[in-house]
C-alpha positions as a printed Julia matrix, in Angstrom:
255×3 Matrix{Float64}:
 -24.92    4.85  -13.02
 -22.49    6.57  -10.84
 -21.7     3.54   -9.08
 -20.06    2.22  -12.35
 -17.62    5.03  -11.57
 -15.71    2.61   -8.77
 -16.21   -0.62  -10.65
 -13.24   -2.79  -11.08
 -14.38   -5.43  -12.97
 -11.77   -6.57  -15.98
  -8.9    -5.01  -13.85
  -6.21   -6.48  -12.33
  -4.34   -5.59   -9.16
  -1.11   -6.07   -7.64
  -1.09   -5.8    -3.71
   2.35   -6.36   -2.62
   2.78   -7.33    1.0
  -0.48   -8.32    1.33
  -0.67  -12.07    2.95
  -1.41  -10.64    6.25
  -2.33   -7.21    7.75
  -3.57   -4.05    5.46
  -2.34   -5.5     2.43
  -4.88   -8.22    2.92
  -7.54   -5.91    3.89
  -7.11   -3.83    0.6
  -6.85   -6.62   -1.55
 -10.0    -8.06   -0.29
 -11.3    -4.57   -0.71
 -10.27   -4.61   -4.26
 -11.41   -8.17   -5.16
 -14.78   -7.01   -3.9
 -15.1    -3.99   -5.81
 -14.62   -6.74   -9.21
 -11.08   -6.91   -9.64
  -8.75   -9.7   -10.49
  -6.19   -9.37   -7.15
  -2.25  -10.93   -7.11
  -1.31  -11.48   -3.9
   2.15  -10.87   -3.1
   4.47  -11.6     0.08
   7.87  -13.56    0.71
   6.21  -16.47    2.72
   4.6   -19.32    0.24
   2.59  -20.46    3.53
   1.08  -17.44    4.33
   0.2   -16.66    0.39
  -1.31  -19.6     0.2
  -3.91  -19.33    3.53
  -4.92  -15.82    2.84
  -5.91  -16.58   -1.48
  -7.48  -19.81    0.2
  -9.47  -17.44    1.96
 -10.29  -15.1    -0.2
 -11.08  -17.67   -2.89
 -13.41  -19.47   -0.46
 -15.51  -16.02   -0.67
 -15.95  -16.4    -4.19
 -13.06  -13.86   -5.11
 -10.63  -13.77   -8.58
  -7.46  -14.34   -6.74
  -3.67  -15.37   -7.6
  -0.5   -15.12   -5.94
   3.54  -15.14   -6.51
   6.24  -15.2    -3.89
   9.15  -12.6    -4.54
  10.66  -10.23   -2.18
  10.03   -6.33   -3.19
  13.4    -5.16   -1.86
  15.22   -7.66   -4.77
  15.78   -6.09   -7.97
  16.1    -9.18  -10.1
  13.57  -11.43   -7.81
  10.78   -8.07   -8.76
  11.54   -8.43  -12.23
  11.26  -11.84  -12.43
   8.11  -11.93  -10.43
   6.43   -9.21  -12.12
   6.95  -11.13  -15.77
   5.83  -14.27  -14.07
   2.6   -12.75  -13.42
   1.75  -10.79  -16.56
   2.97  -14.37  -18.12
   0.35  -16.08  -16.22
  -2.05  -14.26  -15.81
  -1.92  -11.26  -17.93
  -1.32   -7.58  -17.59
  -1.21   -5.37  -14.15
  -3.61   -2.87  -14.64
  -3.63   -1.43  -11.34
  -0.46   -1.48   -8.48
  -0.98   -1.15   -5.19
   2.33   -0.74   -3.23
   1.71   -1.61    0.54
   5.0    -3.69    1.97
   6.09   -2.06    4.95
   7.97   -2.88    7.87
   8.32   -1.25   11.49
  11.96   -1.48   13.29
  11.54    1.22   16.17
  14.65    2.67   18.13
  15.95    6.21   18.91
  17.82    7.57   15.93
  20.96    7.4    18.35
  20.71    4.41   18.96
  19.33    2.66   15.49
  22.04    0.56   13.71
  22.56    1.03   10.23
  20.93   -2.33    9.4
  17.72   -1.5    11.15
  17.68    2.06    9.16
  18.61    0.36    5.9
  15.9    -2.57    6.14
  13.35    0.01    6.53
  14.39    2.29    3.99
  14.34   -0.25    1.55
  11.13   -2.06    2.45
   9.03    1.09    2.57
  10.36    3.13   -0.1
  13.02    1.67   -2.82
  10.99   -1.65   -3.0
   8.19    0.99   -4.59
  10.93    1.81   -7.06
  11.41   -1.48   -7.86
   7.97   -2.78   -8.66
   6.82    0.13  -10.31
   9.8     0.04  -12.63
   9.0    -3.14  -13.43
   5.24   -2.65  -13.84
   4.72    0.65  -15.29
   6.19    0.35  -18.94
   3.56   -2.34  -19.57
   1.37    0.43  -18.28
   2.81    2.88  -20.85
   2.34    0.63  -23.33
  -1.08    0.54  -23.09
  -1.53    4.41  -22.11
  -3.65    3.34  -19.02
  -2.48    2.25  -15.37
  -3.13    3.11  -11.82
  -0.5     2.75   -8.46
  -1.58    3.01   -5.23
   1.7     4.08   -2.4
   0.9     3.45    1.02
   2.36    6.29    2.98
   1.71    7.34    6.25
   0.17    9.75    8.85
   4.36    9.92    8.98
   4.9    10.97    5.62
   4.2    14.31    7.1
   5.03   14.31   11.23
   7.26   12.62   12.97
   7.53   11.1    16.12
  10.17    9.52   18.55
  11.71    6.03   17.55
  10.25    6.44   14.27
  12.62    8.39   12.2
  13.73    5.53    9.75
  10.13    4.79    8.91
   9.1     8.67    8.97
  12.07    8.89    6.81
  10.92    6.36    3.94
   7.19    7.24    4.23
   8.45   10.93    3.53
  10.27    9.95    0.31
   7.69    7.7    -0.61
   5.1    10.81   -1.02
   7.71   12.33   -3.13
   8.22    9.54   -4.89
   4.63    9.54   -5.42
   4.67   13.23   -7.01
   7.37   12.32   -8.97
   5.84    9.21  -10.62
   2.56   10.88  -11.09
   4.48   13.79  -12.99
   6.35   11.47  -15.46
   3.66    9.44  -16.44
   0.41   11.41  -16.04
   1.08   11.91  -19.55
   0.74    8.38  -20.49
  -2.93    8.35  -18.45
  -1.07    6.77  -15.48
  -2.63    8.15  -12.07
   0.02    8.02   -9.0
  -1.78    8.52   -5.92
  -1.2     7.82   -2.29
  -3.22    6.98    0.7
  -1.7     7.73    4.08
  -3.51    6.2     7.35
  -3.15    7.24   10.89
  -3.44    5.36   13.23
  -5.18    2.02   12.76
  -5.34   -1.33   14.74
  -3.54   -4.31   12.75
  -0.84   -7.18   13.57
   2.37   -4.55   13.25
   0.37   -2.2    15.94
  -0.8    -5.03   18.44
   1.91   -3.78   20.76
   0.88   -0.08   20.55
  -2.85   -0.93   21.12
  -2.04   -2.95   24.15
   0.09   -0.57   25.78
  -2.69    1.18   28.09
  -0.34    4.9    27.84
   0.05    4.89   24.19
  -3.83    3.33   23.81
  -4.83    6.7    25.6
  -2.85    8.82   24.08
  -3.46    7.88   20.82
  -7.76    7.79   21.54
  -7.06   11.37   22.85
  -4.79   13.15   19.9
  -7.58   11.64   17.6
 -10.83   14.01   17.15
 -12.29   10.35   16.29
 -11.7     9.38   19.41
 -10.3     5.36   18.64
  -8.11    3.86   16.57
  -8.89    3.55   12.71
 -10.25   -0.43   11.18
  -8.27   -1.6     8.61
 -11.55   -1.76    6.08
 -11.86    1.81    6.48
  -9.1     2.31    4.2
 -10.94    0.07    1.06
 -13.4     3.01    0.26
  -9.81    4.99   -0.68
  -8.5     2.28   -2.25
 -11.01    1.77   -4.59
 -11.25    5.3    -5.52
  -8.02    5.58   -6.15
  -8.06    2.47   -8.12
 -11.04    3.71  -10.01
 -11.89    5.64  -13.28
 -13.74    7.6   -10.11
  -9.77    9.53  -10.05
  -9.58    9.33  -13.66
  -7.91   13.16  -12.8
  -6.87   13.14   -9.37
  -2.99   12.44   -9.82
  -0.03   13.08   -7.11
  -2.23   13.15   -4.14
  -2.08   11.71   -0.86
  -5.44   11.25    0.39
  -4.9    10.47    4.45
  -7.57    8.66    6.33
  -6.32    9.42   10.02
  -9.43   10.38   11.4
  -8.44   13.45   11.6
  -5.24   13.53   13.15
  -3.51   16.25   10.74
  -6.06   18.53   11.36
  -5.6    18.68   14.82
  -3.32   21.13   17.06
């Protein structure tokens, strides 16, 4: 059946940053769809609520505590979990963070934590994750850019900045292991409501503005980025590699 095509079952799946917010989302999304999900986050409390959760549902679900901007806390997560619970068939790289200030007036630590949150902590766990990938000539990751990997927009330039890179770093994965039947793929979202938005959504200016640039007309749901995920995740993209599939409803087509 063609519905096969999106089945996850016997796959595993990293979701890093994914205690709270769109990483949780998408790794519901995942579990779902029949894979085996790894949470991953730097706070043991929240970890532990959100597979709680998710477990209560009836879903295959782990978890492991290692910040993604550490080179040797990655690595030794990374072997922890293919250790424990065996190999990482499928990456999903979603830690973000938002620090928003006029490029004048953004310190170099606010540029930097960004910068390494959003796009060298991909680095990171994919170097860590993709030989084992090689290995077995099969493996799927999953970047979370942005509606901002391709516009900008004021107070935004550090994060603009390392969604930017991370779609190149997307096209450069893709191109140096597609030939090991490893698909790189991005999804970029637009605008959508979650906890690092709140105080967008509530400011009544932005709210409107925001409703208006949109030929949807609202802000996106978090779950309406699983369908994308689990494409992309899927033998459904078996040949779809270096893409960046936004779901913005419909922002970048808009003047």
């Amino acid at each position: 059946m063609s519905t096969d095509l999106f089945d996850l079952t016997g796959r595993r799946v990293l979701v890093t940053g994914s205690s709270q917010g769109l990483g949780r989302v998408l790794a519901r999304g995942l579990a779902r769809a029949g894979a085996a999900v790894v949470l991953n986050g730097r706070h043991t409390d929240r970890l532990e609520r959100t597979a709680a959760e998710l477990s209560a549902e009836g879903l295959a679900v782990a978890w492991r505590a290692f910040d993604v901007t550490d080179e040797a806390g990655v690595a030794a997560g990374i072997a922890a979990i293919e250790a424990e619970h065996g190999p990482i068939d499928i990456l999903v790289n979603n830690a973000g963070i938002q620090r928003r200030a006029p490029l004048t007036e953004m310190s170099r630590a606010d540029w930097q934590a960004v910068l390494d949150t959003n796009l060298s902590s991909a680095f990171l766990v994919a170097r860590a994750v993709v030989p084992g990938m090689i290995e077995r000539q099969h493996g799927k990751v999953i970047n979370i850019c942005s509606l901002m990997s391709e516009v900008g927009r004021p107070t935004t330039g550090n994060y603009a900045a390392a969604k930017g890179g991370l779609k190149m770093l997307t096209r450069a994965m893709a191109v140096e292991w597609g030939p090991h039947n490893i698909q790189v793929n991005g999804i970029g979202p637009g605008y959508f409501a979650t906890e690092m938005t709140r105080p967008l959504v509530e400011d009544p200016d932005f709210n409107a503005w925001i409703c208006a640039r949109t030929p949807a007309r609202r802000w996106g749901r978090p779950e309406e980025l699983i369908g994308a995920a689990v494409f992309l995740a899927s033998a459904a993209s078996s040949f779809v590699n270096g893409q960046v599939l936004y779901v913005d409803g419909g922002v970048l087509a808009a003047l």
